[in-house]
DRENNUVO-312387 format. One line per field, with one value per residue: x, y, z of N, C-alpha, C, O, CB in turn; residue in three letters; residue number from 1. Coordinates in steps of 0.2 Angstrom, whole numbers, plus 5000, padded with zeros to 4 digits. Glycine has a CB too. Example, Ala and Ser with C-alpha at 12.3 -4.5 7.8 and 13.67 -1.06 7.14 Angstrom:
nc1 = (5066,5064)
nc2 = (4972,4989)
nc3 = (5039,5035)
cac1 = (5062,5068)
cac2 = (4978,4995)
cac3 = (5039,5036)
cc1 = (5066,5064)
cc2 = (4984,5000)
cc3 = (5039,5039)
oc1 = (5071,5067)
oc2 = (4983,5006)
oc3 = (5042,5040)
cbc1 = (5057,5070)
cbc2 = (4978,4997)
cbc3 = (5045,5029)
r = (ALA,SER)
k = (1,2)
//
This chain:
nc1 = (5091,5083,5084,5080,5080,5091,5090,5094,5079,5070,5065,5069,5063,5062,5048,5050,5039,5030,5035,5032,5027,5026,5035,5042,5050,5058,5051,5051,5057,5066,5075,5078,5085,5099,5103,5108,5115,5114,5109,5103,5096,5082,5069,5054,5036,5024,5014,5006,5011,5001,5006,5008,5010,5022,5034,5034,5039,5040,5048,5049,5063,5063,5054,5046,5048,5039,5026,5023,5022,5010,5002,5001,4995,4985,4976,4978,4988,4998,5003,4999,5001,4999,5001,4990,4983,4972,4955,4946,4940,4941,4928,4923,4938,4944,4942,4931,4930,4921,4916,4908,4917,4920,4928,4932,4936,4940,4937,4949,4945,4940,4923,4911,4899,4882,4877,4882,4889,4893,4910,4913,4918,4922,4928,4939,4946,4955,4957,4967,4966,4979,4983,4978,4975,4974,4961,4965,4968,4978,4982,4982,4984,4976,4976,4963,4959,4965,4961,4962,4966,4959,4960,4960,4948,4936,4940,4938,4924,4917,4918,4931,4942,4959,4972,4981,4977,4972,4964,4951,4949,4954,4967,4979,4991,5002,5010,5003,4995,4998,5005,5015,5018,5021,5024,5022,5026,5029,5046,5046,5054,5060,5050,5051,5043,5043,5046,5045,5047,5045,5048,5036,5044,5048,5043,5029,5012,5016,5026,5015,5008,5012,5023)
nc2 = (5020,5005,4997,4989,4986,4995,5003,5012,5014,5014,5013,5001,5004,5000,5009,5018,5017,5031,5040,5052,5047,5056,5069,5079,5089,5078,5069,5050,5051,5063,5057,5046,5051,5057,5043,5040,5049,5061,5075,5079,5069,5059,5054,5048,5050,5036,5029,5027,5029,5026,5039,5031,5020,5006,5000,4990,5001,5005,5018,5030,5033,5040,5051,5045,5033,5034,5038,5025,5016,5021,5018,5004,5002,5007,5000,4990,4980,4981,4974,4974,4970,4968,4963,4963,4966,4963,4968,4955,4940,4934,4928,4924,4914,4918,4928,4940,4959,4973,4989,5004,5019,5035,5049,5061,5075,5088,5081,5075,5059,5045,5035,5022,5021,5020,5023,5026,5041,5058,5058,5048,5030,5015,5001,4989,4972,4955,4942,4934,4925,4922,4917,4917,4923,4925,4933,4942,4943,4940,4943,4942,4953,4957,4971,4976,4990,5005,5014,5029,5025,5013,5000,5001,5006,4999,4985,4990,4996,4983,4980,4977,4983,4988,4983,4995,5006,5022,5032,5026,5016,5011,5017,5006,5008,5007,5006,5006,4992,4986,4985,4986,4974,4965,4967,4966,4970,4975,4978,4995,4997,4984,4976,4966,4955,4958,4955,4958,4957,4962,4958,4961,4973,4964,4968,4976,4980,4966,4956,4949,4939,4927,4926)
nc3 = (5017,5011,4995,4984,4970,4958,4943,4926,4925,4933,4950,4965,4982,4998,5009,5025,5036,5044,5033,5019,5004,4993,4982,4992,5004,5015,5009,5002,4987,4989,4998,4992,4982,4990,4996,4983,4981,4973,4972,4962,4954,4944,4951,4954,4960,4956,4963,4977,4996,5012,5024,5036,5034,5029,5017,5001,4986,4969,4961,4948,4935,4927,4914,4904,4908,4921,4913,4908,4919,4926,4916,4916,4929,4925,4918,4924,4926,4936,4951,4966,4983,5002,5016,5030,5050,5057,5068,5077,5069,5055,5043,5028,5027,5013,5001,4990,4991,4987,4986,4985,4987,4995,4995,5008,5006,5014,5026,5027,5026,5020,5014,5014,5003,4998,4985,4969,4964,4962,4961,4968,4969,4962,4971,4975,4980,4984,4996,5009,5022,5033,5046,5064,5078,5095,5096,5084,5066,5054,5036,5020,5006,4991,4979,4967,4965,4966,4979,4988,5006,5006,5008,5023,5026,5019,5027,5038,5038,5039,5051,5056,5060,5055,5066,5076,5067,5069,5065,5059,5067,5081,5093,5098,5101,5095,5080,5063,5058,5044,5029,5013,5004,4992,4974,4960,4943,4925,4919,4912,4902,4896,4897,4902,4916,4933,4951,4967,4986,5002,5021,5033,5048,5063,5074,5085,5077,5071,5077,5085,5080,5071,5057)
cac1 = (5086,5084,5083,5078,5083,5088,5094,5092,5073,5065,5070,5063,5065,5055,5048,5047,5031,5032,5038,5028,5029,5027,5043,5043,5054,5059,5048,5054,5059,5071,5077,5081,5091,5103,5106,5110,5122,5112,5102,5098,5092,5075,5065,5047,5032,5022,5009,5009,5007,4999,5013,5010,5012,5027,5034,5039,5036,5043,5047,5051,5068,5064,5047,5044,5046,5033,5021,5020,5019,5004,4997,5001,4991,4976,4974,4979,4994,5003,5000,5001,5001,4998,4999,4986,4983,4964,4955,4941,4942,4938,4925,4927,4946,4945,4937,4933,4926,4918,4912,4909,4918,4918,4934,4929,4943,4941,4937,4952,4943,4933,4919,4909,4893,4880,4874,4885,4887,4901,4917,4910,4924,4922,4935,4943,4952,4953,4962,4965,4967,4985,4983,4972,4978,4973,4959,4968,4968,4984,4976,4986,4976,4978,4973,4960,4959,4969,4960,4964,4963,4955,4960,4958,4941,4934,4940,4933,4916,4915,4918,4936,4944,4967,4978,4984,4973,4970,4959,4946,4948,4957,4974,4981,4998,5006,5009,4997,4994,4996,5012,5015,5022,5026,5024,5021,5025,5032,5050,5046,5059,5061,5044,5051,5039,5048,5044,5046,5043,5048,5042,5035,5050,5048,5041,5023,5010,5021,5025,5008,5007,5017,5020)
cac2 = (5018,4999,4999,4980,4986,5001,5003,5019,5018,5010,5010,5000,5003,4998,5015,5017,5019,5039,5045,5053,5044,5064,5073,5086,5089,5074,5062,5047,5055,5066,5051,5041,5057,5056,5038,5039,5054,5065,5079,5081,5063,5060,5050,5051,5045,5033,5026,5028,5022,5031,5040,5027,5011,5006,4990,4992,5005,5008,5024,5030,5035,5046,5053,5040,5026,5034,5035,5018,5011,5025,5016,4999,5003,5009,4991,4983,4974,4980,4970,4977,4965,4970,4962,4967,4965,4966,4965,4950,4932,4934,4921,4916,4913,4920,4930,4948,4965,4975,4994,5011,5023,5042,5052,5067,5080,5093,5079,5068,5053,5039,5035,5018,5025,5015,5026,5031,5049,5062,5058,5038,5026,5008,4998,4980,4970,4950,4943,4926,4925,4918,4915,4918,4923,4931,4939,4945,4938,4941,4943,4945,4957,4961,4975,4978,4995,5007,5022,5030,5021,5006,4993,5002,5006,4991,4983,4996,4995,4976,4978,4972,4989,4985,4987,5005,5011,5030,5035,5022,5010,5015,5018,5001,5009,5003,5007,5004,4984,4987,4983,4985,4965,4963,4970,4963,4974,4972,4983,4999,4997,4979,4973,4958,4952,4959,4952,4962,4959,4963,4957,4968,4971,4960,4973,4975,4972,4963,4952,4948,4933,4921,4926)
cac3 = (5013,5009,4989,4982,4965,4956,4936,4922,4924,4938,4957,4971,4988,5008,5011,5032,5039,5044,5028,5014,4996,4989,4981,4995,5008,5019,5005,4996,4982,4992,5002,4988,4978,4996,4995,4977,4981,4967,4974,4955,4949,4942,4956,4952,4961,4952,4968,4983,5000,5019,5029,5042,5029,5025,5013,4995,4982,4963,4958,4941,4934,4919,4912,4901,4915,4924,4909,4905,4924,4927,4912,4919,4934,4924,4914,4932,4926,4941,4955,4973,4988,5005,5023,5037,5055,5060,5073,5074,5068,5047,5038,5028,5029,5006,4996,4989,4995,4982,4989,4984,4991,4992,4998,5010,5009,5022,5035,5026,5027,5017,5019,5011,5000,4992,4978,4963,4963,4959,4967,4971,4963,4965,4977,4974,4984,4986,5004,5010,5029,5035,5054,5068,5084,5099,5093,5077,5060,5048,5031,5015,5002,4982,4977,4963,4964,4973,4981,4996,5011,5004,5012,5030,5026,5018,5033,5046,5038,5040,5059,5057,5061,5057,5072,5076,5063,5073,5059,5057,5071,5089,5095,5099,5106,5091,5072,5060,5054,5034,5026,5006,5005,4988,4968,4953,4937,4919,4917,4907,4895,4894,4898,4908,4921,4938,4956,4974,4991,5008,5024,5040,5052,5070,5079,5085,5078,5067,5081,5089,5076,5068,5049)
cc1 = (5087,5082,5086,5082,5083,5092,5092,5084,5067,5072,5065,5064,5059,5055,5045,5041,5034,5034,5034,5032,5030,5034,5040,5048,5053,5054,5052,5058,5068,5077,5083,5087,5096,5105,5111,5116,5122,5107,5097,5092,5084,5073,5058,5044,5027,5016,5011,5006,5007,5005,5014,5011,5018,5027,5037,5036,5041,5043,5050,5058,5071,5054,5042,5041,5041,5025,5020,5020,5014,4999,4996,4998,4985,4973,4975,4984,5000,4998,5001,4997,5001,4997,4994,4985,4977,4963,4948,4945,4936,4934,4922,4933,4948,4940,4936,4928,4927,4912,4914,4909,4919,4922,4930,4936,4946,4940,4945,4952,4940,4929,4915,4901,4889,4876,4880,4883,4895,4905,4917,4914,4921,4929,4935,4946,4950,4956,4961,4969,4974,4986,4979,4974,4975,4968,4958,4969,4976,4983,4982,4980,4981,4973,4969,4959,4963,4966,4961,4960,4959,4954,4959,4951,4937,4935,4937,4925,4913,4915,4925,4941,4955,4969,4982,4982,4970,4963,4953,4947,4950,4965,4974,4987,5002,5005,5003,4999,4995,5003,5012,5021,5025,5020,5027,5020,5030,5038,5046,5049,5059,5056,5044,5048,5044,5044,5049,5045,5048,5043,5040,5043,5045,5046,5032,5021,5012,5022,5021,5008,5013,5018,5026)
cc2 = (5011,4999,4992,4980,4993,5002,5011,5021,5018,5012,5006,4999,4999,5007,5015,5019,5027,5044,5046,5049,5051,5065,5079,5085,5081,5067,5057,5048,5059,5062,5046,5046,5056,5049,5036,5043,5059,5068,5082,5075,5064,5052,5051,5046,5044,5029,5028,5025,5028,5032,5035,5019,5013,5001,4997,4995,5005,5016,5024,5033,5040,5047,5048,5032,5028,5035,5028,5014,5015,5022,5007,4998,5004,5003,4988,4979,4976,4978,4973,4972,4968,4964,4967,4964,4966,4962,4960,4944,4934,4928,4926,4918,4917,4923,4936,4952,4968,4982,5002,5016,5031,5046,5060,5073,5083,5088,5074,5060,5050,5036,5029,5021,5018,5016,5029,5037,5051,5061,5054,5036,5018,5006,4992,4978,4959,4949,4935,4928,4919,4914,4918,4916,4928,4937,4941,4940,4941,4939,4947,4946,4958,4965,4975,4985,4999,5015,5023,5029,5015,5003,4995,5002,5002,4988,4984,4994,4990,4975,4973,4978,4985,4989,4993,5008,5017,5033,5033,5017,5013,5014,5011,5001,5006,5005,5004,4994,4985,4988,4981,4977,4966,4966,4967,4966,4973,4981,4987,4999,4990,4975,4967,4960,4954,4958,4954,4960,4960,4962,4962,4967,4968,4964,4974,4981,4969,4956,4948,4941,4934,4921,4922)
cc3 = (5011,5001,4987,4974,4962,4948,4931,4922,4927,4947,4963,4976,4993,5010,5019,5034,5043,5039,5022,5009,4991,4989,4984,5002,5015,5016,5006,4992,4985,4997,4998,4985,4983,4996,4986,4975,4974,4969,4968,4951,4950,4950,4956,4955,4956,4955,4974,4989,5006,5020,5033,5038,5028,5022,5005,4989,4976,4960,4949,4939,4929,4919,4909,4905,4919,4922,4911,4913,4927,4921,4916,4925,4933,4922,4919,4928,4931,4946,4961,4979,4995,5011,5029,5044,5057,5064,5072,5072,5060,5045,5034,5026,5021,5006,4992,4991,4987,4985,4983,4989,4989,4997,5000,5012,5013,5027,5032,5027,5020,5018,5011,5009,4998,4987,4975,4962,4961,4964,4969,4966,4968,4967,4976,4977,4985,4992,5004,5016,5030,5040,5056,5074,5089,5099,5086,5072,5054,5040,5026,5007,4993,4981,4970,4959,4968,4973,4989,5002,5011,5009,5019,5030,5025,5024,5038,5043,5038,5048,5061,5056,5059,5062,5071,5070,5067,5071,5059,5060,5078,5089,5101,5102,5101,5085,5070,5057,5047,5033,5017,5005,4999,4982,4963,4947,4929,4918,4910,4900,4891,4893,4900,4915,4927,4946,4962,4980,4999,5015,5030,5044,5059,5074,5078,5080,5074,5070,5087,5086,5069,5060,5045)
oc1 = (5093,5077,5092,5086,5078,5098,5088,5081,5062,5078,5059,5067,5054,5060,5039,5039,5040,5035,5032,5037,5033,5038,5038,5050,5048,5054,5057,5064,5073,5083,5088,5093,5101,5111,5116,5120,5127,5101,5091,5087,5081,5076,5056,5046,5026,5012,5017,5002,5010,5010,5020,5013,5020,5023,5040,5030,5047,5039,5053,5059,5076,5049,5037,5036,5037,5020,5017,5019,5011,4993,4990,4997,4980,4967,4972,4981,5005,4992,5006,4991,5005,4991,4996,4986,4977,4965,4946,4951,4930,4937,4920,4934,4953,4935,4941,4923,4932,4907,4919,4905,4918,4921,4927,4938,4951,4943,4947,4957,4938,4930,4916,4897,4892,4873,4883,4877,4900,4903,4921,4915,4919,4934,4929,4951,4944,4959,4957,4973,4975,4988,4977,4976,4974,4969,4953,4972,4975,4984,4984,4976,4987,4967,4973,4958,4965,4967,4960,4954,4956,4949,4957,4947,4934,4930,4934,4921,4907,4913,4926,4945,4957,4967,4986,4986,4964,4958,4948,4945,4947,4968,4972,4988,5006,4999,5000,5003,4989,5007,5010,5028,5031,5014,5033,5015,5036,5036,5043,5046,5057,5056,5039,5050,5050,5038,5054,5039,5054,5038,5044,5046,5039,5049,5029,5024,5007,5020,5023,5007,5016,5015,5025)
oc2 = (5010,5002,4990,4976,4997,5001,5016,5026,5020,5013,5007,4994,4997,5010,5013,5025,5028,5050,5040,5047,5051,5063,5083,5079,5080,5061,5058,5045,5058,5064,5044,5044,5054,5049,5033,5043,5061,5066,5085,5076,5067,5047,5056,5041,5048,5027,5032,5020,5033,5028,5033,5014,5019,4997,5002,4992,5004,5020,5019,5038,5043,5044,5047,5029,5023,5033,5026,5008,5012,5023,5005,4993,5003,5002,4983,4974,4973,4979,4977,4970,4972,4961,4973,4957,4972,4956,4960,4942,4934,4923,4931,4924,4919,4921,4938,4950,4967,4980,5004,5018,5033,5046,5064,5074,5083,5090,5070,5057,5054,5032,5030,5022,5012,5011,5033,5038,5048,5061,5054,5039,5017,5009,4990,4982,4957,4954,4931,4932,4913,4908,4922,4911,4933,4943,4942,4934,4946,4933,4952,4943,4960,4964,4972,4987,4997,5020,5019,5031,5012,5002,4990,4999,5000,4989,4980,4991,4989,4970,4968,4977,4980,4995,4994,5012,5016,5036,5038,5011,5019,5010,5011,4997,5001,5005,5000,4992,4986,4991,4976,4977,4967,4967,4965,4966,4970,4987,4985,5001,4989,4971,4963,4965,4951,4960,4952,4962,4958,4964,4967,4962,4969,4962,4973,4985,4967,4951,4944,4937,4937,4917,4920)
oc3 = (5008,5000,4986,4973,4962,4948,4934,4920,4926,4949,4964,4978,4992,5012,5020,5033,5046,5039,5019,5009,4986,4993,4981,5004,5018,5020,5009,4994,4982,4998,4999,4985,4979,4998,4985,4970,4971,4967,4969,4948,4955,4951,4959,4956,4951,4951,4975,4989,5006,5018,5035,5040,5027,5022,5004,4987,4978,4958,4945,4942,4927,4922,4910,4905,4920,4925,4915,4912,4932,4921,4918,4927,4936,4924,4919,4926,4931,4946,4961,4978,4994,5012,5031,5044,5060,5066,5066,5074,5060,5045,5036,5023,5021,5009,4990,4992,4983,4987,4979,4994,4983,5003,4996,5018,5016,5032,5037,5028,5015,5024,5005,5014,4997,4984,4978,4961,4960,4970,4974,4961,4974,4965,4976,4977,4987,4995,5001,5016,5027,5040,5053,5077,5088,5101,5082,5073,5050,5039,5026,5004,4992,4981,4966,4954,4973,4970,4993,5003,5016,5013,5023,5034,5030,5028,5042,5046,5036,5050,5064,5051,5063,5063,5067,5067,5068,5074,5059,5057,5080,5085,5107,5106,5103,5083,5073,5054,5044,5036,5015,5005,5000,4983,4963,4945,4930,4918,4905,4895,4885,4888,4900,4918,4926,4946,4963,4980,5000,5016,5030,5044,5060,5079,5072,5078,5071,5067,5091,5091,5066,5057,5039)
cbc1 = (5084,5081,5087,5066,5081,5090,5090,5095,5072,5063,5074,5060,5068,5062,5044,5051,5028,5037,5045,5028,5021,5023,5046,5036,5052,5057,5046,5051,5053,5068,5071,5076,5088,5098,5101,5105,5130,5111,5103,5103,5095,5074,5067,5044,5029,5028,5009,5008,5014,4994,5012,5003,5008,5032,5019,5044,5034,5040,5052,5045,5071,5069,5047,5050,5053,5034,5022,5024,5024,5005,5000,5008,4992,4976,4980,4970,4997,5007,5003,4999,5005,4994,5006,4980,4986,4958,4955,4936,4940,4943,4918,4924,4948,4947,4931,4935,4930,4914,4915,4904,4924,4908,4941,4924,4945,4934,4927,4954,4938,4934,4914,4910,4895,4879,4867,4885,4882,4902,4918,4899,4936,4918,4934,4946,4952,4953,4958,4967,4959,4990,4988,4965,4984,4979,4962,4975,4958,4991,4967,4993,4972,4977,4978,4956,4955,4980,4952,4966,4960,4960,4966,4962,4940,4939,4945,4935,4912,4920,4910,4936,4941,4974,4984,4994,4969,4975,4961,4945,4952,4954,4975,4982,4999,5005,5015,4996,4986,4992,5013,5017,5017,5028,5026,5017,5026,5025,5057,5049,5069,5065,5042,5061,5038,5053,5044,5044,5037,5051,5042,5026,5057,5055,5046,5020,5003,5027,5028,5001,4998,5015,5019)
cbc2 = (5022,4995,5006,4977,4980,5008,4996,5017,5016,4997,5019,4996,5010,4992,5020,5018,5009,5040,5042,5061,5038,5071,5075,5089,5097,5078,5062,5047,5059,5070,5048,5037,5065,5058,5034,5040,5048,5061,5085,5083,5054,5057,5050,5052,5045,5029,5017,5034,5012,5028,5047,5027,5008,5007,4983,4986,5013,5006,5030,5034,5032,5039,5060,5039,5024,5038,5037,5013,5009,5034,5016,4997,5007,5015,4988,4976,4974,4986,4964,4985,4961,4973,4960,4968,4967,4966,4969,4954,4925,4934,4913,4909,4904,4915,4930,4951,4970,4968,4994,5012,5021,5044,5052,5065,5084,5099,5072,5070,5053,5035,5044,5012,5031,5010,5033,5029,5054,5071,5061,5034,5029,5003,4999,4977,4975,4946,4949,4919,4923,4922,4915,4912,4924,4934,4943,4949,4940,4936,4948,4938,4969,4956,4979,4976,4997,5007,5024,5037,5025,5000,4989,5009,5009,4987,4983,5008,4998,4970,4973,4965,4993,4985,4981,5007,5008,5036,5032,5021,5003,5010,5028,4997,5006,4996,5005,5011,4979,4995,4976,4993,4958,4955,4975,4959,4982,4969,4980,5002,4999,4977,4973,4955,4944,4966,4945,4968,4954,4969,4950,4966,4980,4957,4981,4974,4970,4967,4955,4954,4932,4913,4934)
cbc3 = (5007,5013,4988,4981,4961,4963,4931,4914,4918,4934,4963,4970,4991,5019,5006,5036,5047,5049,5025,5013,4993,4993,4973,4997,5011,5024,4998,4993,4981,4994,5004,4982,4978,5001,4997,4974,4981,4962,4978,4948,4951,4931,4962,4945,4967,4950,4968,4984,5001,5026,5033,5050,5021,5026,5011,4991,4985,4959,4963,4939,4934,4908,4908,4897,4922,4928,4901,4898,4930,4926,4904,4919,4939,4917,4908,4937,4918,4943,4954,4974,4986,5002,5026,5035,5059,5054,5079,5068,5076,5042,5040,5023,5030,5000,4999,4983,5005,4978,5000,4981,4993,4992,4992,5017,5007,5023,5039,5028,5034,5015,5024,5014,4994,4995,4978,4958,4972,4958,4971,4970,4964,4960,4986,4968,4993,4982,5014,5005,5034,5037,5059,5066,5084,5099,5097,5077,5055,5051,5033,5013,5007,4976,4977,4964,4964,4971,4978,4997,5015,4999,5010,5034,5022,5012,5034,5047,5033,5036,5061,5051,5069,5052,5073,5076,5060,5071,5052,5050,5070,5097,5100,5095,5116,5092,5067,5053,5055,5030,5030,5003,5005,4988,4968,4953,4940,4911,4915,4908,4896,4898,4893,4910,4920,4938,4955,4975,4992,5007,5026,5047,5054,5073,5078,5093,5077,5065,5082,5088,5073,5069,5046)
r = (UNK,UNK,UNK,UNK,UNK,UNK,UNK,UNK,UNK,UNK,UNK,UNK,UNK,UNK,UNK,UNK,UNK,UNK,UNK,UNK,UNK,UNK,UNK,UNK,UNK,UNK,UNK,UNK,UNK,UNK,UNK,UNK,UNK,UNK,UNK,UNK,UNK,UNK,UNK,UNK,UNK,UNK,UNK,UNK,UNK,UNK,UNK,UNK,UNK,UNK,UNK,UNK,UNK,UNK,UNK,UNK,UNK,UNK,UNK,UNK,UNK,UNK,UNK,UNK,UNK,UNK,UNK,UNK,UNK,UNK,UNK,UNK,UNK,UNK,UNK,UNK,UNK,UNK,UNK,UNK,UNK,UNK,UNK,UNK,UNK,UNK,UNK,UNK,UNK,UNK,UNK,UNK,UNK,UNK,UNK,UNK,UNK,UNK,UNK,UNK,UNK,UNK,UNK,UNK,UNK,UNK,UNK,UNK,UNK,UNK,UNK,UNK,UNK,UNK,UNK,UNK,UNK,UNK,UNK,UNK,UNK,UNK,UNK,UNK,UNK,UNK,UNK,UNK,UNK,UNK,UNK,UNK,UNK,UNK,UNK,UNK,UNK,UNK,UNK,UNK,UNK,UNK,UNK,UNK,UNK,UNK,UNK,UNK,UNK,UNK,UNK,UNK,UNK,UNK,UNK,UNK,UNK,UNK,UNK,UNK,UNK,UNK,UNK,UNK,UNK,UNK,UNK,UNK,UNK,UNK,UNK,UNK,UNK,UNK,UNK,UNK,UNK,UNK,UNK,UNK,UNK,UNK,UNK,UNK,UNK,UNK,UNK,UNK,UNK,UNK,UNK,UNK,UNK,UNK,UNK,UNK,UNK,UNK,UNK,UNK,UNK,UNK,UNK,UNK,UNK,UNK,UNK,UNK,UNK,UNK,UNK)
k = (1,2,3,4,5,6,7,8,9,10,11,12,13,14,15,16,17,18,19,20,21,22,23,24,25,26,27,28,29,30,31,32,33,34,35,36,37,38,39,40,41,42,43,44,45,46,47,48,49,50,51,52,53,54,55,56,57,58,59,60,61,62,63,64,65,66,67,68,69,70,71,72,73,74,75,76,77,78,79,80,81,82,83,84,85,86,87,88,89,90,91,92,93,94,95,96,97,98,99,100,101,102,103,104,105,106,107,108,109,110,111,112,113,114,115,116,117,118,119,120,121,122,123,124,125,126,127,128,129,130,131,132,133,134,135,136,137,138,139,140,141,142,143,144,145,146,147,148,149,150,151,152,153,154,155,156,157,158,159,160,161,162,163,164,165,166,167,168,169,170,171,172,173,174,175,176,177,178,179,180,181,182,183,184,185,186,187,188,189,190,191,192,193,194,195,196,197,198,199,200,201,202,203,204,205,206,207,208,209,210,211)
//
């Protein structure tokens, strides 16, 4: 496990794309306990990220640390940052997406509504486009909200499906485009401003354009 920083109350590693963010068999959580050489320590999740994303997550190191960064995501003073690979050519090049979505359990999908009803949450995201290659656009996103599958969704219902998205675009023969880039959150204890990121590894599509 690669592990950017880890102290009495925070940890933060690169979780690989295939690995659950849940504390259960073969998570995160249990991963990190194994590098730490402590099948007892506290590792809590705190966010999470798709089995097929990877990039960098915080976990929590005590009960307390994961109160106040579950608060710190309610107020959005954590930040979450995000590389993507979509297909199409984006205009304009900035801006933000602003949808109502509505999570369908039994099919495990999301799906973009456009009447408020039960179980309709609104979705935020801004992006500003990096490069423009081949087709594909390389598009760095901030999170406003974080509900599941956001940012694949949002994207697919614009007609700008990401690369190896299975789900909500097509099978590209290649992982998914989505990459948790970098995090922005104030320590728990200390309440010093802390700054994360990591970039995709060199392997497609990662490699398709020039980041």
């Amino acid at each position: 496990m690669e592990i950017l920083y880890s102290d009495k109350r925070i940890l933060v590693a690169v979780k690989p794309c295939g690995v659950l963010s849940t504390d259960e068999p073969g998570g995160m959580p249990e991963l990190l306990r194994q590098e730490l050489g402590d099948p007892q320590a506290c590792v809590r999740t705190v966010h999470r990220l798709d089995r097929v994303v990877g990039g960098v997550m915080v976990f929590a190191r005590s009960r307390m640390a994961a109160s106040i960064l579950s608060e710190q995501m309610r107020y959005r003073q954590f930040c979450k940052q995000y590389l993507a690979i979509v297909h199409g050519r984006m205009e304009p090049t900035c801006g933000q997406m602003t949808d109502l979505l509505l999570r369908d359990t039994y099919a495990g999908r999301t799906v973009v509504v456009q009447q408020p009803g039960k179980g309709v949450q609104a979705a935020e995201l801004s992006y500003r486009v990096l490069a423009y290659q081949g087709g594909l656009s390389l598009v760095k996103i901030t999170l406003g909200t974080g509900r599941t599958h956001q940012i694949r969704v949002q994207f697919a219902s614009r007609g700008l499906p990401l690369v190896g998205d299975r789900k909500y675009g097509r099978d590209d023969g290649c992982p998914i485009g989505l990459w948790s880039y970098g995090l922005q959150l104030r320590h728990p204890q200390s309440g010093e401003s802390m700054q994360f990121y990591s970039d995709p590894p060199q392997t497609e599509p990662w490699s398709l354009l020039k980041i």
